[in-house]
Each structure stands twice: as structure tokens, then as C-alpha cells.
N, C-alpha and C positions, 0 to 999 in steps of 0.2 A: 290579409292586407286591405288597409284600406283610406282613401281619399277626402282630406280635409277641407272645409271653405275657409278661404283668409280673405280677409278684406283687401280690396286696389291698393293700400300703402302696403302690401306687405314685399308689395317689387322693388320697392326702396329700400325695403328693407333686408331685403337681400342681398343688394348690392353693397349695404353697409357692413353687413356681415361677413361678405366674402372678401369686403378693403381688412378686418380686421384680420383676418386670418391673413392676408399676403403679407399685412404689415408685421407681421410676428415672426414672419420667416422670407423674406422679400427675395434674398440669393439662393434662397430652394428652388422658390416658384420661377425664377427668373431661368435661373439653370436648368429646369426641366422644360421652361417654353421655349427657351432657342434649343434645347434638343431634339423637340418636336419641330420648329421650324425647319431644324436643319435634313432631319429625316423625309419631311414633306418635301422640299425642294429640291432634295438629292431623290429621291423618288421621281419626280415629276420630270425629270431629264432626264427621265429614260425611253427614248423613243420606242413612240406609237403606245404603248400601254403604262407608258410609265405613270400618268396623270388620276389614270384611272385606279390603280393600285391603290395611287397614294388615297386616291378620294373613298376607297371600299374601307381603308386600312383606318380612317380618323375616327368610327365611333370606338374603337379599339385603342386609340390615343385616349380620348376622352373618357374611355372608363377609368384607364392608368389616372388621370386628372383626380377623378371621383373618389379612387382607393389612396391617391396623394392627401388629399383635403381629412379623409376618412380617419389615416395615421394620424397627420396631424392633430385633430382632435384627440386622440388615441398618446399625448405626447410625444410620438416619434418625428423625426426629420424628414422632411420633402427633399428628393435628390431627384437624378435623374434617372437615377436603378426604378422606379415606379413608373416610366414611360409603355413600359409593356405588361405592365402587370394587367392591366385587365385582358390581356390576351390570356395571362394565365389563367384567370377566375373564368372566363366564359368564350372562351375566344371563336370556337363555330358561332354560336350567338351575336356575337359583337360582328361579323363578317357578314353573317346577310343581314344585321340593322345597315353597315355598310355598304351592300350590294342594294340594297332595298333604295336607300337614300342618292348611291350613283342614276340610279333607272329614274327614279320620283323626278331628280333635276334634268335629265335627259329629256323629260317627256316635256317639263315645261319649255325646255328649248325649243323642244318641237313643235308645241303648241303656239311657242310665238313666232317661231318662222313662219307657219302657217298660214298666218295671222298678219303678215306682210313685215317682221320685223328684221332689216337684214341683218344676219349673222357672222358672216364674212369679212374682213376686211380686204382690202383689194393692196394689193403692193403700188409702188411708183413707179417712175420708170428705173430707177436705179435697184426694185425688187426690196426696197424695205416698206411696211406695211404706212399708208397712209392714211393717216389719222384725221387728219381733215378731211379728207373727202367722207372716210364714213361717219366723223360727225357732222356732217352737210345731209347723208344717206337720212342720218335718226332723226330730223328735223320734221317736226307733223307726227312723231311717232313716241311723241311723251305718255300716250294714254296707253301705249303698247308696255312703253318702259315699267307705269307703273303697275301696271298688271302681273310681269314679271316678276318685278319687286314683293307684291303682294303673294303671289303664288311660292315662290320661295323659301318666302318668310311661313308663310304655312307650312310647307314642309318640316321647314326647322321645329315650329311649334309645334305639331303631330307627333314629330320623333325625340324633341330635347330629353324626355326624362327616361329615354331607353340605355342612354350608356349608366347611367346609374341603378338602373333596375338591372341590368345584367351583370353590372358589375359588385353588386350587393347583394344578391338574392340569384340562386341558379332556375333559371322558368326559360324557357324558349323563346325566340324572337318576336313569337306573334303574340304572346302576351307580354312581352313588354311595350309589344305596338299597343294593345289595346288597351294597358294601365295609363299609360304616357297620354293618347286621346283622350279618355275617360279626365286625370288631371288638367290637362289644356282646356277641356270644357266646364268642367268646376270651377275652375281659377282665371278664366279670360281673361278678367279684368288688371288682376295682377299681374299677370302673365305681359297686357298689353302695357301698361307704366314699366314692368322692366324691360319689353324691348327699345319702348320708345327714349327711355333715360337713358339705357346701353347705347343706343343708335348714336347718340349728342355724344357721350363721351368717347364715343370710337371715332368718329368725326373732330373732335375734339384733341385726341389723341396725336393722328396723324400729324396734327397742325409744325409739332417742334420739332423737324427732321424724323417723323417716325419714335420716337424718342418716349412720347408720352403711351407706344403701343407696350411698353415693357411692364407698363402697370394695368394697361385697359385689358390685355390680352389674358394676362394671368386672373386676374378679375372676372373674365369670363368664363374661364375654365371653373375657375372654384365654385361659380353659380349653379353648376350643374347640381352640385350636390350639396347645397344651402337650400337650393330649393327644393329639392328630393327629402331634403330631412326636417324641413318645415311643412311640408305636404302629406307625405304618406305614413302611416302609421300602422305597427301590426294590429291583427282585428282584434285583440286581446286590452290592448294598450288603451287608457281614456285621454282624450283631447284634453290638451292643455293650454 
């Protein structure tokens, strides 16, 4: 296997390629992100661990995404039967990219609390969490905010092209960590136009009741593996 250069447009181009595929099959893609939504959410309420399940359990979502886009290609139909499929292809693997990725954002938590970011929200008097006061709390603490932000997003970019390398190839967690890096650092550039273009249209998204996330969302998913297959190449294979 091995790691291609693309030029900065090619994050655009990604993004264009992964509207074509939703556009070809819109109530697959659709039907399989509210079943993900709804597994995430019914996870997450479940007290004390439920949040953290759901968060070990998403790069395992996101290879099913991977192996959805994959068929597709493949002329088969996007349903919601491919939400665990990547649990079947590699599923110890896909669990500690997920356990790896709950600790990564833990730690940045902890580094901004640290860091004098309050974490906490404080209730009212009446015990429901008030929101104004700790947005009064973050006030002077923009430069913390984007630190976060930036930390994060690292994360994400480190690990993006692990549920497609697990889900497409059987190798172990820590070389898909270290294919995934190796690509993030080849690719920056396009790497940074597609978050920063993704950024706008997720922002963008929310704007009409939520409404427009039924397209940004699936969108994001399919990038996973638009980008994996515009990127890597067996070592066998010549650049095209």
C-alpha cells in the first residue's frame, strides 16, 4: 500500500464526489444516517456509560459508512443492513481506533480545564443548567475555545482514514493509525480545504430547522471513503 500527493482542489473534490454518490441513492444514505443517529442517541441515555459506548462504537459506524459507499460503487443498494458491517470486517480493530479516539478527546478536555477552561455548567436555582451564566464563565476564554477546536480537529485528522483502512483491508489498529497520519501529512493541504468547505456547509446546514444536516451529514460519511480511494493505492498499482 501506498500514499498519493493531490493537489489543495482535490478536497473539493471530494466533496463533489461524495454529493454524486448520495445523489444516486439519497433514501439509502438517508435511511442508514438516521439509523446511526438513532443508535447514537439511544446509546447515549444510558446512564453513566452510555455516552462513552456510543463514542468507542462510531469508528465502527463509520466503516459500515465506508463498506455502504464501497457496494454502492459495486452497484449494490445502500440500506441500513450496512450500519454494522464494519463491525463484521474488523470489528476488535475498529473498537480500540474507537477507545483510542474516546481517551485522545478526554485528554484534550483535560488539557483545557487545565488550562483555566470551565467545563462544568452550574444549574439555577430551579436545578436546570444555566446557560448564561456559563456563557458569561467563557468570556476572555476565546483563545482557550480555539485551542480546543484546533486540538480536536487534529484528532479527527490523525484518525479520519482509519475506519476505511480497517474496513477495507485487515492490518491492526496501529497501522491504520500510522497509514492515516502518514496520509494527513501528505495531503494537508487538501485535507485543510476539505475541512474548511465541510465546516461552512455543516454550519450552513443547520441553518433550515436541521434539515439541511440530512444532506451534509450523509456527505460526510461518504468522504471517508472518497478520500481513501483517491489517496491510497496498492504498491503494485501506478498513479493515475
Amino acid at each position: 500500500m501506498r500514499v498519493i500527493d493531490v493537489p489543495a482542489s482535490a478536497g473539493l473534490a471530494w466533496i463533489k464526489m461524495s454529493f454524486a454518490m448520495f445523489r444516486a441513492q439519497p433514501v439509502g444514505w438517508i435511511s442508514l444516517m438516521l439509523a446511526w443517529l438513532m443508535a447514537t442517541l439511544g446509546l447515549s441515555v444510558i446512564p453513566l456509560i452510555g455516552t462513552a459506548i456510543a463514542s468507542i462504537l462510531q469508528a465502527g459506524f463509520f466503516a459500515g459508512f465506508v463498506i455502504a459507499a464501497r457496494d454502492q460503487g459495486a452497484g449494490q443498494p445502500v440500506g441500513v443492513h450496512q450500519l454494522l458491517a464494519g463491525f463484521r470486517a474488523n470489528g476488535r480493530a475498529l473498537l480500540t481506533i474507537g477507545s483510542i479516539t474516546l481517551l485522545a478527546n478526554m485528554m484534550v478536555v483535560v488539557i483545557l480545564g487545565l488550562l483555566g477552561l470551565p467545563l462544568n455548567i452550574a444549574p439555577d436555582a430551579e436545578g436546570v443548567p444555566d446557560l448564561r451564566a456559563y456563557a458569561r464563565a467563557l468570556e476572555g476564554k476565546e483563545l482557550l475555545l480555539w485551542l480546543g477546536m484546533c486540538l480536536t480537529l487534529l484528532v479527527k485528522g490523525v484518525l479520519w482514514f482509519t475506519a476505511a483502512l480497517l474496513a477495507l483491508n485487515q492490518m491492526p489498529a496501529v497501522h491504520a493509525i500510522r497509514w492515516s497520519f502518514y496520509a494527513l501529512i501528505a495531503n494537508f493541504l487538501p485535507m485543510l480545504v476539505f475541512g474548511a468547505v465541510f465546516t461552512v456547509m455543516f454550519i450552513l446546514g443547520t441553518l433550515p430547522l436541521l434539515l439541511g444536516l440530512l444532506v451534509v451529514m450523509p456527505l460526510f460519511a461518504i468522504a471517508h471513503f472518497v478520500s481513501y480511494r483517491e489517496l491510497f493505492r496498492p504498491s503494485e498499482e501506478p498513479e493515475t
